[in-house]
N, C-alpha and C positions, 0 to 999 in steps of 0.2 A: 831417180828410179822409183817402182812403185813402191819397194822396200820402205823406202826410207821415208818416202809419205804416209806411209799408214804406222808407219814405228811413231815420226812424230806425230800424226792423228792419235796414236795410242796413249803415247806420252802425256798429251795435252789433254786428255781423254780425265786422264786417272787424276793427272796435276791438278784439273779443275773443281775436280771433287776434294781433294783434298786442301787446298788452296781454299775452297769455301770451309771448309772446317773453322780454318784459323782466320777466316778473316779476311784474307786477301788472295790474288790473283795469281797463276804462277805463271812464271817466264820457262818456256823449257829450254831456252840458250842458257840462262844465267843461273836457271835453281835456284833461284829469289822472287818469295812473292810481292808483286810489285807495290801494293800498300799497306806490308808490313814484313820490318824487318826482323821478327821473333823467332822465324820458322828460319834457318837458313841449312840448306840441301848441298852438301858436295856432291862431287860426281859420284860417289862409289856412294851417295848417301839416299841417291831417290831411289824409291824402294821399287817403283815399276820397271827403272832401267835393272835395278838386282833381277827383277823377273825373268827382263827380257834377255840379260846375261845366262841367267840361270837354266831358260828355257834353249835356248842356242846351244851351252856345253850339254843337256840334257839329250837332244838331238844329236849332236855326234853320238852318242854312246849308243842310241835307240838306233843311229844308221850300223853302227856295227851287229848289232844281233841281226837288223834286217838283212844286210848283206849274208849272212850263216841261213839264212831262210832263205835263199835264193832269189832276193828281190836287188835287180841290177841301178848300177850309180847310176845309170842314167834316169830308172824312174827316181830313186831317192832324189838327186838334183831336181828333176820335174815337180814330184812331189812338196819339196821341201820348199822351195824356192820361196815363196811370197808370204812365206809365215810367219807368224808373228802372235808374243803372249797376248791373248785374248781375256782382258778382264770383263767383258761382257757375258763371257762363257760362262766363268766363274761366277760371277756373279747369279746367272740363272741358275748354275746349278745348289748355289745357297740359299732362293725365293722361292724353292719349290712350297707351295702352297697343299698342307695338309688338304685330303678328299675328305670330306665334312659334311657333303649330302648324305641323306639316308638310302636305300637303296631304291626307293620308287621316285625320289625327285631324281636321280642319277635315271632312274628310265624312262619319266617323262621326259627329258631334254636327251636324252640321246635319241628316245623314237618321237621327237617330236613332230609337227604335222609339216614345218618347213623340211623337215630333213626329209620325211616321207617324200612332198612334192619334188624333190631335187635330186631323190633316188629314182624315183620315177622317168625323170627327164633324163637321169643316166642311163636308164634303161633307153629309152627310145633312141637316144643318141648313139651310146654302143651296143645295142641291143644283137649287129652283126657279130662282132666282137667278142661279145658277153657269149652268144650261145656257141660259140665254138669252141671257145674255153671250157665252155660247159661238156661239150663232147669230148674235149680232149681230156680232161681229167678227173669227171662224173661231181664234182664240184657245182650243186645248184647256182645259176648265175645269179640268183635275188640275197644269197648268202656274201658271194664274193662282191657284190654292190652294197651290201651291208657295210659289211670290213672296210671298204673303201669311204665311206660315207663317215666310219667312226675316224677311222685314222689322218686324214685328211678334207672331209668335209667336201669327197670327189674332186678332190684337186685342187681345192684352193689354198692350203696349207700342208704346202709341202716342206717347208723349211729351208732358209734364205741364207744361213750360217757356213763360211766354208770350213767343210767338215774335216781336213786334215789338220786344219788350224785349230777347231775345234776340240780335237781329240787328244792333237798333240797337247793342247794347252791341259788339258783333264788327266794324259798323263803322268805332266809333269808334277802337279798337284796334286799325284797320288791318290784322286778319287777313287774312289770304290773297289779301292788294289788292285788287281792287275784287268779287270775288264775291260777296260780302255782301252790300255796298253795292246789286250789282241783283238780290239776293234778296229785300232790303228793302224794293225798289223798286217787285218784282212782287208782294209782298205788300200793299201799301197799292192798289195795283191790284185786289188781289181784294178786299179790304177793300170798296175805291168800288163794288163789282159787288153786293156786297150778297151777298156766296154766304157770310159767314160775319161773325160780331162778333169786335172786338180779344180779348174775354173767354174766349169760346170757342177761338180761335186759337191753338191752344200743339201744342207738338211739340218734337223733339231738341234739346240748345243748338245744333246746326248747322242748322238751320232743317227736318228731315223732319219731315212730318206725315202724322199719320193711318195707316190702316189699311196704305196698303204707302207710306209713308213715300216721298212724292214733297217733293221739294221747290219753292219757289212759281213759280221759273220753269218746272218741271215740270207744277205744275198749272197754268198759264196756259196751256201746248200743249196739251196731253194731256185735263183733267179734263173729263166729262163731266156731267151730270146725266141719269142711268138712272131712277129714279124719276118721273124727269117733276115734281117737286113747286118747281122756277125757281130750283133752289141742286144746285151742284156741290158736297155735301157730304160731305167724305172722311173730318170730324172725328167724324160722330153712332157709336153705336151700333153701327146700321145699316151694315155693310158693304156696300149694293149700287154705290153711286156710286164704292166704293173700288175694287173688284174689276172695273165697268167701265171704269176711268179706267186701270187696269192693261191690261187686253185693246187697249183704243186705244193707249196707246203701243207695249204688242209690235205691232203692226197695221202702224201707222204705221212700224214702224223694219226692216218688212221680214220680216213674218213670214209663211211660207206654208201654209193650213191644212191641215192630213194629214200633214207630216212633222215627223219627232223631232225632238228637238235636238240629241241626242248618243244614239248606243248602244252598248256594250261589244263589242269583235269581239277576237277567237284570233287571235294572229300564225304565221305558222309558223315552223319551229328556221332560224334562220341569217338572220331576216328583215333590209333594210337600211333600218335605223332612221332613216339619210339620207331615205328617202324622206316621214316622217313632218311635220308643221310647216305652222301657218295659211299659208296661200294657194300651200301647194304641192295645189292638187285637182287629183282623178279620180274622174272616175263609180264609183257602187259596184260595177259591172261590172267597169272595169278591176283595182281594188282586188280584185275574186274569184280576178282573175286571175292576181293575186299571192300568193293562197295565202292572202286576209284572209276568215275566217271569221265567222259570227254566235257571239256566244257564249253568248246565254241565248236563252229564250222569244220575247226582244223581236228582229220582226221588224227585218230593216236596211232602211234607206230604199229607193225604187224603183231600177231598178234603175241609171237613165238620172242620178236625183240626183247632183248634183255634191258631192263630202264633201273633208274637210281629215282625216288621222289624228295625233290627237292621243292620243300616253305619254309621260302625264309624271311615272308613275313608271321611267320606262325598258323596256327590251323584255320585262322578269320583269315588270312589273306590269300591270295593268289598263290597256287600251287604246280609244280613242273613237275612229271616224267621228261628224263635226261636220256638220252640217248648217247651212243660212243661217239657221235658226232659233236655232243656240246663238250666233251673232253677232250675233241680234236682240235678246238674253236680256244680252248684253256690253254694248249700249245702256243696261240697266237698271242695272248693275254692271259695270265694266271690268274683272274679274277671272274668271278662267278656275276657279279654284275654286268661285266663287260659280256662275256661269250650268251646270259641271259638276251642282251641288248642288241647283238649280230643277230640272234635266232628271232626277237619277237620282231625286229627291223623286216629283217627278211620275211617273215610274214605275211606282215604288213605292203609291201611291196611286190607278195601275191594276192595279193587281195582279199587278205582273210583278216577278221577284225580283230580289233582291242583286246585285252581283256575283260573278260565276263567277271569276274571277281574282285570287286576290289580289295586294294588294300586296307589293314584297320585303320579306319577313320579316328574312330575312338581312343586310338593309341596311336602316336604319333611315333613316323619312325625315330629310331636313335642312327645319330650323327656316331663317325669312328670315334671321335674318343670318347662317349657317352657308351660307348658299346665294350670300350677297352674299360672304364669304371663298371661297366657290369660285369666282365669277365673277374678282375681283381676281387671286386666284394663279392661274387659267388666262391671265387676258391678259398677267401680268406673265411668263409664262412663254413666250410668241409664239402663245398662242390665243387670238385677240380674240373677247370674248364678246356688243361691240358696245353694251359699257353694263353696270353694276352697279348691279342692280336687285332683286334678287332674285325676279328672274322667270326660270322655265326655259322658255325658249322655243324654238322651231329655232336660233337665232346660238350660243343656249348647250349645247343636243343638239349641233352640230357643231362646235363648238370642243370637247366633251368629247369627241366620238368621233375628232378628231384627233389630242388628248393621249394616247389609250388606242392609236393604231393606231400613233404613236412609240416609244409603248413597249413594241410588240409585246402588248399586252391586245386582245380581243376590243371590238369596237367598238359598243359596248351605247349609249350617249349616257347613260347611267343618270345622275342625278346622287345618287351614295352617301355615306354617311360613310366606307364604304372609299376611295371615291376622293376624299374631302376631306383624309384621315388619309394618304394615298398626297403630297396636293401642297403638304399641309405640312413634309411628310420633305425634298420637293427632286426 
């Protein structure tokens, strides 16, 4: 049975690693590693079959609350059938690798120039596809080939993990408490809708799937079926269901169609960076009036739009009016770099240029935890930065542009390695 071949794949899997530990080789018949006998495993004693035990009794209890949720034995049998504790999963989800770029090497390689040429080619390719999306849900189509570009690199990473297996395994190890659990939950959901098979169903160890990498309670709100053929399917091929189910959620999370999401504007000399920071808005009128200029080709919002200005590499660097669209784009990714990285993509892929501003040369960005050491030695110094996060946000712009006005520095909010090297000295 397949069962029982991927149990012992698994077994052997985990045996082998451990088995190099000590020395020697393991037998998964005998639980004795073959050249040496210090290590010796009963049955109840290898710790992977505990897993695999523990994950089985785990699963009956998980099908009992499913069945109270209306999800039938027959999907659960469907569902369940071929699963198996997944130490690989595990595993990924313990190597996550700290994000360590600063924020302009994070946007050179995400708008990089291959990604450009590739977005481009996605365009010509679906470009039918793309603009009808675009009609149906006022969703610019160089935005939604952005998203697509970040989260799967247009299809080629989609994620190869089977995802009940996946999830089940993450529940049973109580990852991240109960989000799994109703990821799993709304997976066996779609499962019962018939929009996809257990076999096909694979994606990240953390449960994204498909083309732009929604995850299941995501596709449960969001996922549409654009083809019309009675399956929301985001796994095929076929990216049209992916790239509509993408346009519905911008749609849905407040997107309005005709404005940017973010575009680069020229500060003037002496500007006060105070005024900068989410939910500090001004029409881009008033904003004119301040001296805030366009800074490339790409037109600024009307002129009545309400915008947020967002520099977050300081007053030397590259500067954004935010639109409700790049807060719709925050929806998809809670991160300021990422929905930054969809808008200048998208751009770029209308054919408006680079940035005109660069970033400070002279001050090198700080890496997150270089940014989480300047949060701490600002607050421990009486400039609360209202959390160490290593996000530079307005609390943390103004906590730096108070440090800098105490000591008689110009009040840039920059966050530099000069001023990181400045608040380690004292």
């Amino acid at each position: 049975m397949r069962v029982s071949l991927r149990l012992t794949a698994t077994l052997t899997a985990l045996a082998l690693v451990l088995g190099g530990c000590s020395g020697g080789m393991y037998s998964p018949r005998g639980g004795v590693p073959q050249q040496s006998q210090e290590i010796k495993w009963g049955r109840n004693q290898n710790p992977l079959a505990a897993k695999v035990a523990g994950l089985n009794q785990w699963i009956a209890g998980f099908k009992a609350n499913a069945r109270a949720q209306g999800i039938s034995d027959s999907t659960l049998d469907f569902a369940f059938r071929d699963v198996v504790y997944n130490p690989e999963v595990v595993k990924r989800s313990q190597n996550q690798a700290e994000f360590k770029k600063s924020l302009w090497e994070y946007l050179e390689n995400a708008v990089s120039e291959k990604r450009q040429t590739n977005g481009r080619a996605a365009l010509g390719q679906y470009g039918s596809v793309l603009s009808r999306v675009e009609a149906a849900y006022g969703v610019d189509k160089e935005i939604v080939t952005a998203v697509w570009g970040m989260e799967s690199t247009y299809g080629e990473r989609r994620g190869d993990l089977p995802l009940i297996e996946a999830l089940s395994t993450l529940s049973y190890e109580g990852y991240r408490g109960d989000f799994f659990r109703s990821q799993l939950m709304a997976s066996l959901k779609i499962l019962q809708a018939g929009d996809i098979d257990p076999a096909h169903m694979t994606g990240s160890w953390a449960g994204a799937m498909g083309h732009t990498q929604f995850i299941p309670t995501t596709y449960l709100a969001y996922a549409v079926d654009f083809t019309g053929d009675g399956r929301r399917d985001i796994w095929s091929n076929d990216p049209s269901d992916s790239l509509a189910s993408t346009a519905n959620y911008l749609a849905k999370s407040g997107w309005q169609p005709g404005l940017p999401a973010a575009v680069e504007v020229t500060l003037p000399a002496g500007f006060n960076t105070g005024l900068a920071g989410k939910g500090k808005r001004r029409s881009v009128s008033e904003w004119q009036s301040l001296g805030v200029r366009q800074a490339t080709s790409r037109p600024l919002p009307p002129a009545g739009a309400s915008t947020e200005l967002l520099i977050p590499g300081g007053a030397d660097g590259a500067a954004f009016l935010i639109t409700r669209n790049f807060h719709a784009i925050l929806r998809y990714n809670n991160a300021d770099s990422y929905a930054l990285a969809v808008a200048h993509l998208a751009d770029r892929l209308k054919g408006y240029p680079g940035l005109a501003n660069p970033w400070p040369a002279s001050h090198p960005g700080l890496r997150i935890e270089q940014r989480k050491e300047m949060q701490q030695l600002l607050t421990a110094r009486g400039f609360d930065t209202q959390g160490v996060d290593g996000n530079v946000g307005s609390n943390t712009i103004n906590a730096i542009r108070a440090y800098q006005t105490s000591r008689g520095l110009p009040p840039t909010g920059e966050p530099s390695a000069a001023l990181l090297e400045q608040l380690r000295r004292g």
